[in-house]
C-alpha positions as CSV (number, residue, x, y, z in Angstrom):
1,X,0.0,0.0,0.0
2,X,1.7,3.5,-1.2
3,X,1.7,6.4,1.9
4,X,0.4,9.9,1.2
5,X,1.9,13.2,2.4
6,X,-0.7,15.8,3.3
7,X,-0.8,18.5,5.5
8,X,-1.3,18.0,9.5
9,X,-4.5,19.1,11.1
10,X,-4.8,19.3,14.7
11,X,-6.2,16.0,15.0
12,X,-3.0,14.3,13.9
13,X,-1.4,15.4,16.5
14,X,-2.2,12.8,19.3
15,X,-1.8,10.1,16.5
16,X,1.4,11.1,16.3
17,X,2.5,8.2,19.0
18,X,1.3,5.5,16.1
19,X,5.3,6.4,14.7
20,X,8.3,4.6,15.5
21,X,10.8,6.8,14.7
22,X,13.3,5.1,17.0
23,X,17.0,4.4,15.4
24,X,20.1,1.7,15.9
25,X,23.4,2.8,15.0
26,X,26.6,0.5,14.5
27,X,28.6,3.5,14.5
28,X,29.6,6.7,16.5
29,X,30.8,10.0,15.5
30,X,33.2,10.4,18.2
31,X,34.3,14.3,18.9
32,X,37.9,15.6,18.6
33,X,38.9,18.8,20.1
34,X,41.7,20.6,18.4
35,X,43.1,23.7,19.8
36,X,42.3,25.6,22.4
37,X,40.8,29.7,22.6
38,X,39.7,31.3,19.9
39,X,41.7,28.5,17.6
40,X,39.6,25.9,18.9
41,X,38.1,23.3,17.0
42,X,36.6,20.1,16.1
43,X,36.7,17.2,13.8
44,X,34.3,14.3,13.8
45,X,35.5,10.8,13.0
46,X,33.4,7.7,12.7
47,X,34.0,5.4,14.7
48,X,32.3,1.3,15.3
49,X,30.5,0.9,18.1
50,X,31.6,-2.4,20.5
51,X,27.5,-2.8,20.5
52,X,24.7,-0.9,18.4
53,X,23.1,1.7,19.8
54,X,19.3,1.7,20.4
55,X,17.6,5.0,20.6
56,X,14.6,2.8,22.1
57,X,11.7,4.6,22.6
58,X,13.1,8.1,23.5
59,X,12.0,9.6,20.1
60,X,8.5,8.2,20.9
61,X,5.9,11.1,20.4
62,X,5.1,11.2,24.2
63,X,2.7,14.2,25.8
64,X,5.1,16.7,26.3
65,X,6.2,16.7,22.2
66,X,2.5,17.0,21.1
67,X,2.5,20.0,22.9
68,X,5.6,21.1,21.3
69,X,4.4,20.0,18.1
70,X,0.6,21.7,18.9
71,X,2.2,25.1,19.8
72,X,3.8,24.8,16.8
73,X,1.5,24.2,15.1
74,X,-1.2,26.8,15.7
75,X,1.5,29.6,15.3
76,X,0.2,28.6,11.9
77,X,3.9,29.9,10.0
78,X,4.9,27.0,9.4
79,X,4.9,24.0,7.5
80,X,3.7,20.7,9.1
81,X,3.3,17.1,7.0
82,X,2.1,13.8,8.2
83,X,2.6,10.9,6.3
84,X,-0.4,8.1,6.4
85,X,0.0,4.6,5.0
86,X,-2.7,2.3,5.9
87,X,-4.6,4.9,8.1
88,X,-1.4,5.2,10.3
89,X,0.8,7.8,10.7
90,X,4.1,6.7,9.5
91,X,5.8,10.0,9.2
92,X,6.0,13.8,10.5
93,X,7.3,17.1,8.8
94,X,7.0,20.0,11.7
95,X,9.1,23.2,10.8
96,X,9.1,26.8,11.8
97,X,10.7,29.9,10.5
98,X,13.0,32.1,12.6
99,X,12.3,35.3,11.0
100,X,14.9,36.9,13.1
101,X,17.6,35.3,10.5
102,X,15.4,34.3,8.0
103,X,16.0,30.5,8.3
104,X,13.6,27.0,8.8
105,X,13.7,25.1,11.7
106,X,13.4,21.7,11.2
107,X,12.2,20.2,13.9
108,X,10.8,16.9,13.2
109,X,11.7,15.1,9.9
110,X,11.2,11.5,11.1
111,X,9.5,8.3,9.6
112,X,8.2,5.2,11.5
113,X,11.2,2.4,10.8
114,X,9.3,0.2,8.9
115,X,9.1,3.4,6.2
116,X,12.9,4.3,5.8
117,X,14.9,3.9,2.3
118,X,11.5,4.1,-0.1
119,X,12.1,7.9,-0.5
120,X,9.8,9.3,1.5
121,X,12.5,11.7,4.1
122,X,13.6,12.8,0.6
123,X,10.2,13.7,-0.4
124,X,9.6,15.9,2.8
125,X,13.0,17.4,2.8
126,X,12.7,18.5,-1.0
127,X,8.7,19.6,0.3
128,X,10.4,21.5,2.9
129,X,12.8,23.2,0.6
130,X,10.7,24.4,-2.2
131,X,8.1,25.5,0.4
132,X,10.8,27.5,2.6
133,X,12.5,29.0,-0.7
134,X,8.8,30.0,-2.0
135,X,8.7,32.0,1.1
136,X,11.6,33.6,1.0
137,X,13.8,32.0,3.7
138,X,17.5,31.8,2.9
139,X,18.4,28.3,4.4
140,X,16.9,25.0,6.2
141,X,18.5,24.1,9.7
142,X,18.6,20.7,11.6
143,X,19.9,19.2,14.2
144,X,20.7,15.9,14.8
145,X,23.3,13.6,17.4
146,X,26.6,12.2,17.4
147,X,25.3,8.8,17.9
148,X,22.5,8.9,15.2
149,X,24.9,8.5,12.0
150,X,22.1,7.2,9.7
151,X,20.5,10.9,10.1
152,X,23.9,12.6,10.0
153,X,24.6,10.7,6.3
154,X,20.6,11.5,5.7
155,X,21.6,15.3,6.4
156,X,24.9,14.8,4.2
157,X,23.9,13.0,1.1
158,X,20.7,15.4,0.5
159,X,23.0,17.9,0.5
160,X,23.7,19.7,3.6
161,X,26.1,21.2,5.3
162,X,27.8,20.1,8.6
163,X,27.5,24.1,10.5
164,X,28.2,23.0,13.9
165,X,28.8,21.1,16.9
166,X,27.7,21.5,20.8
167,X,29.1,19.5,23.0
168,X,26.9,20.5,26.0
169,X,23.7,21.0,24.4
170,X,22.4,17.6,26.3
171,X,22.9,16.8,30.3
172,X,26.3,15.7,30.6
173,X,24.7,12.1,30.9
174,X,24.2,11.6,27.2
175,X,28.2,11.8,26.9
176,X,27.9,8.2,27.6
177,X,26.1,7.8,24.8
178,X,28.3,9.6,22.9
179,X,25.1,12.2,22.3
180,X,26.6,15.3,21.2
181,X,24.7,18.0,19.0
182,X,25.3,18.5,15.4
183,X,23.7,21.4,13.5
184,X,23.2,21.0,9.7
185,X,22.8,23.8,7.2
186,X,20.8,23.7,3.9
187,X,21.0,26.7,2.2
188,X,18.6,28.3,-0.4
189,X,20.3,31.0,-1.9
């Protein structure tokens, strides 16, 4: 059965816990400071994991998201997506201009497991693009962990730029699983 895209109503929004957007990584991108002051810097090198890792169920839609998501979403400036296949949500595109630098915040691009590699991210992402560029936004922005890889080579091979890294972005307790943020940049111009 093929999914459809179409745009989120309110309704969707508690439906949004029927996705599994969960991942399992073999891989790390481990963080290397170089430098130090102003001449500091970083370089990211992929590394094997002794086990995968399991995101589990931490990405799970829970009540405090759909809040998020429904403040978001009744700002009404932005562009939000579901993807349906079978009458389930499979998928979610939530993202929000920051006018103050004229950018997109993507802050949900994520499809159910069972829905990965048929196209469908790329579908949303190009959606995304052509909808923020229409508008006159000059670049797309996500951000995304050291220890999710498969989103990081997502990011990467649709064309992105690496922009950044925060190291303490998370409690210090996701250092042990290697969670580290990394902000992507897609620009428009």
């Amino acid at each position: 059965m093929s999914s459809t895209i179409r745009p989120m109503t309110e309704a969707d929004i508690p439906r949004l816990a029927e996705i599994r957007p969960s991942f399992t990584s073999l891989t790390v991108l481990e963080v290397q400071r170089t430098g130090s002051g102003v001449e500091a810097g970083w370089r990211l090198i992929e590394r094997p994991l002794p086990k995968p890792f399991d995101k589990g169920d931490a990405y799970d839609f829970d009540a405090v998201e759909q809040a998020n998501i429904r403040r978001r979403f009744l700002q009404g400036d932005g562009l939000h997506l579901v993807v349906e296949n079978a009458d389930r949500l499979v998928g979610i595109l939530d993202a929000t201009p920051q006018e103050w630098n004229s950018t997109v915040l993507v802050w949900n691009l994520m499809l159910d497991q069972s829905m990965r590699g048929q196209g469908i991210g790329s579908d949303l992402f190009r959606r995304t693009a052509v909808w923020a560029q229409r508008q006159g936004y000059r670049a797309l922005l996500f951000e995304t962990q050291t220890n999710n890889v498969p989103a990081c080579k997502f990011y990467a091979a649709l064309g992105c730029r690496l922009e950044g890294i925060r190291e303490a972005f998370y409690t210090n307790d996701d250092m042990e699983n290697h969670e580290v943020a990394v902000f992507w940049i897609y620009p428009l111009e």
